[in-house]
C-alpha positions in Angstrom: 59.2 65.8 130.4 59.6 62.5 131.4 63.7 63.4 132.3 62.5 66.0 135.0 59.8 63.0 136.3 63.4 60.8 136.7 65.5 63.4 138.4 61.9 63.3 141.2 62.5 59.5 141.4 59.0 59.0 140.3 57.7 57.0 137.6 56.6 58.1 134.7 53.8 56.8 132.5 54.1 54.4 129.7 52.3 56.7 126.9 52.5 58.8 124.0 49.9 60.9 125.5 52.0 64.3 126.5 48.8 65.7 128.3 49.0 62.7 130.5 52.6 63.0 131.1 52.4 66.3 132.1 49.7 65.5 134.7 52.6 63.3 136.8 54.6 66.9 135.9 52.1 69.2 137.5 52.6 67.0 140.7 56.5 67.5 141.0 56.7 71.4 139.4 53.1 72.8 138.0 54.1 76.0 137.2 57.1 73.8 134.3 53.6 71.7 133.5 51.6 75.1 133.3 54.3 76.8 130.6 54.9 73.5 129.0 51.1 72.8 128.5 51.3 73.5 124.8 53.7 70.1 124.5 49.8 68.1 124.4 49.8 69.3 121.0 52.3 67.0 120.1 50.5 64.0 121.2 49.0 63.5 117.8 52.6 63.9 116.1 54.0 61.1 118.6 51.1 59.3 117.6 50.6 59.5 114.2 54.4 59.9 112.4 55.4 56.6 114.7 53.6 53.9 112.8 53.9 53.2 108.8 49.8 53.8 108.2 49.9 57.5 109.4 49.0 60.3 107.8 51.1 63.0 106.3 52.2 65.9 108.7 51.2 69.6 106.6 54.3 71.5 106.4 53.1 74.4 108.4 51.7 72.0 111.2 55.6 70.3 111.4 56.9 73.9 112.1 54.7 74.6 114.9 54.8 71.4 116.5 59.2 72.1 116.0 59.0 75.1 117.8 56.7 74.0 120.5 58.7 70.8 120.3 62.0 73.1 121.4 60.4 75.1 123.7 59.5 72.1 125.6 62.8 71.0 125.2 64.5 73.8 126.3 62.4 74.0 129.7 63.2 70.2 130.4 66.8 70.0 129.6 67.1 73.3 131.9 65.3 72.0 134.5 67.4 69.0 134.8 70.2 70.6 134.6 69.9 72.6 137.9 69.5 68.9 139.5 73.0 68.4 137.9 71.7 66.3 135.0 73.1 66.9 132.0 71.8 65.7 128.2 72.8 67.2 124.7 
């Protein structure tokens, strides 16, 4: 989310807080902050798996945070793309 904030020339908060990310989102496309809103479930994954205390992740939990994790993906790397942006 913080590609399609770039390819708007705006800044982008320093966070792991994806609801807050997708607040500066909602002011360049809402509707692509509206279908990516379940990416603020991820917060606590970004959170949580980045520092050596954290807890375990449950296995079911890691797949639905994957698939909402591609989804998200998806949308982003599309929507950059029709700004001519291109990332693997």
């Amino acid at each position: 989310m913080k590609g399609v904030l770039v390819v708007h020339q705006k800044e982008y908060p320093y966070t792991h807080d994806i609801s807050e990310i997708l607040k500066h989102v909602a002011m360049v496309d809402k509707p692509l902050s509206d279908a990516s809103a379940r990416a603020s479930e991820l917060t606590i994954y970004a959170i949580v798996t980045r520092y050596p205390n954290g807890e375990p992740v449950a296995e079911d939990g890691a797949q639905e945070a994957l698939s909402i994790a591609g989804d998200v993906y998806a949308r982003a790397k599309a929507y950059v793309a029709a700004f001519g942006v291109i990332w693997p």
